[in-house]
KOLRO-660936 format. One record per residue (C-alpha): residue in three letters; x, y, z. Coordinates in steps of 0.05 Angstrom, whole numbers, plus 5000, padded with zeros to 4 digits. Last residue first. Layout:
KOLRO-660936
[ala,[X,Y,Z]];
...
end
This chain:
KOLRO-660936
[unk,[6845,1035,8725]];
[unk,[6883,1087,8738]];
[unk,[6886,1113,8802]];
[unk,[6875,1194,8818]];
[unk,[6803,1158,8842]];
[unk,[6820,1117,8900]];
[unk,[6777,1092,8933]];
[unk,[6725,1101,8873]];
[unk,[6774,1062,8829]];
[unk,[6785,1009,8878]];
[unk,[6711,1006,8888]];
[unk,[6700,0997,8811]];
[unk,[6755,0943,8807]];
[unk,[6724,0904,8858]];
[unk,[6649,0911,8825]];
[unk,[6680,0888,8759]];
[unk,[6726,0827,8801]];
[unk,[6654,0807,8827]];
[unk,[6617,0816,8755]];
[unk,[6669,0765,8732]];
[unk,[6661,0718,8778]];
[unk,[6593,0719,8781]];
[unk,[6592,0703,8692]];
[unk,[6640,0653,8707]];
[unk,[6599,0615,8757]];
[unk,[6535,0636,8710]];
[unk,[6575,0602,8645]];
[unk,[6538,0531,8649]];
[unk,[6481,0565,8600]];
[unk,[6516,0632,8562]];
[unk,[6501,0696,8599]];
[unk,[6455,0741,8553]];
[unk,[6400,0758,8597]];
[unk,[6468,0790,8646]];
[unk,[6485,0827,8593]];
[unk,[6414,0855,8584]];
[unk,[6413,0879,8650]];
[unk,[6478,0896,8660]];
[unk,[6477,0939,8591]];
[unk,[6410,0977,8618]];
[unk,[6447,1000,8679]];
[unk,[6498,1044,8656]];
[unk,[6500,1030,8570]];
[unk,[6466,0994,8515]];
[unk,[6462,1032,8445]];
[unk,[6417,0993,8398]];
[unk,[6437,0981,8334]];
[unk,[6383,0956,8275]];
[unk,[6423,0894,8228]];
[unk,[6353,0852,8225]];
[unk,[6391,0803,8269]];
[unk,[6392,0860,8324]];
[unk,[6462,0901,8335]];
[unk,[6473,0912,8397]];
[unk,[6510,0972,8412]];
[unk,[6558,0971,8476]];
[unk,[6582,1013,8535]];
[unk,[6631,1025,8587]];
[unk,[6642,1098,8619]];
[unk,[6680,1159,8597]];
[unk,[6717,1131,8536]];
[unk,[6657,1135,8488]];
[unk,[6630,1208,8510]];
[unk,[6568,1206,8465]];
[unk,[6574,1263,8409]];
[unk,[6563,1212,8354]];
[unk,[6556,1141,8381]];
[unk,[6497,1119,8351]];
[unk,[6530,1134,8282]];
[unk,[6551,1072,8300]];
[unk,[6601,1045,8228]];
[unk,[6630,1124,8216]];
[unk,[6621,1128,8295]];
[unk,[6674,1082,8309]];
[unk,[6719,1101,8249]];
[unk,[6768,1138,8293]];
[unk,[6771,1077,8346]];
[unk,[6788,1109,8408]];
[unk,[6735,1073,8446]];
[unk,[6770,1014,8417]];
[unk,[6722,0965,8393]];
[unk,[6714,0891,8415]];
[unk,[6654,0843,8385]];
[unk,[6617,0792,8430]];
[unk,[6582,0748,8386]];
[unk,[6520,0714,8423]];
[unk,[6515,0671,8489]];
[unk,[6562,0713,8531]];
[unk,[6612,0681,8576]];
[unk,[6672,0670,8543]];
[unk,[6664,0726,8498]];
[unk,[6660,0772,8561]];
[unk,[6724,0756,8578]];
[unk,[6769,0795,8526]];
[unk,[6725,0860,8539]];
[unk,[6736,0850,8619]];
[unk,[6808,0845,8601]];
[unk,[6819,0903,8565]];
[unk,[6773,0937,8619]];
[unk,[6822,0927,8675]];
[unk,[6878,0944,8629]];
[unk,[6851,1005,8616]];
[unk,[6893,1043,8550]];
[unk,[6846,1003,8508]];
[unk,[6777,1042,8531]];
[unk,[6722,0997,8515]];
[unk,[6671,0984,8465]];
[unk,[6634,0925,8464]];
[unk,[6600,0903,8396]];
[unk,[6542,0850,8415]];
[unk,[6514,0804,8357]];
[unk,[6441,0780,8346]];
[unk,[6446,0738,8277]];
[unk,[6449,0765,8208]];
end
């Protein structure tokens, strides 16, 4: 088993639909996407029991010897951004720029969906 990364994100956001699509473009290891509202989530994480999933993002990594890790706040930047694929930083800025736009549109105005 190889070193795989298993996003979860809230579906109803299309912000962070499309953040979860793009980050398999610019990762260097197997970005998998789970519906925060995914009622078998925590069946395959039990990690995630009693963790509000929909709140903020997050993701379990799951190590080649199959051991999950929860990643979330600033500890999943940081080892995001040690996973950014070679030739994909230009992608990889982008994206984090349009993250940090969304988040001060959302902070602007917070009755705004994201």
């Amino acid at each position: 088993m190889t070193l795989s990364l298993v996003v979860v994100y809230d579906g109803a956001c299309g912000s962070c639909s499309s953040i979860a699509a793009t980050l398999s473009q610019v990762l260097t290891v197997p970005v998998i996407v789970r519906s925060c509202r995914d009622p078998h989530l925590t069946r395959e994480f039990p990690l995630l029991e009693g963790i509000p999933r929909c709140v903020a993002p997050l993701a379990v990594m799951r190590g080649p010897d199959g051991a999950a890790t929860l990643l979330r706040g600033l500890r999943l930047m940081w080892r995001g951004a040690g996973l950014i694929a070679p030739g994909r930083y230009t992608a990889a800025v982008r994206l984090a720029g349009w993250i940090a736009w969304q988040r001060l549109l959302h902070l602007a105005w917070p009755s705004r969906r994201r």
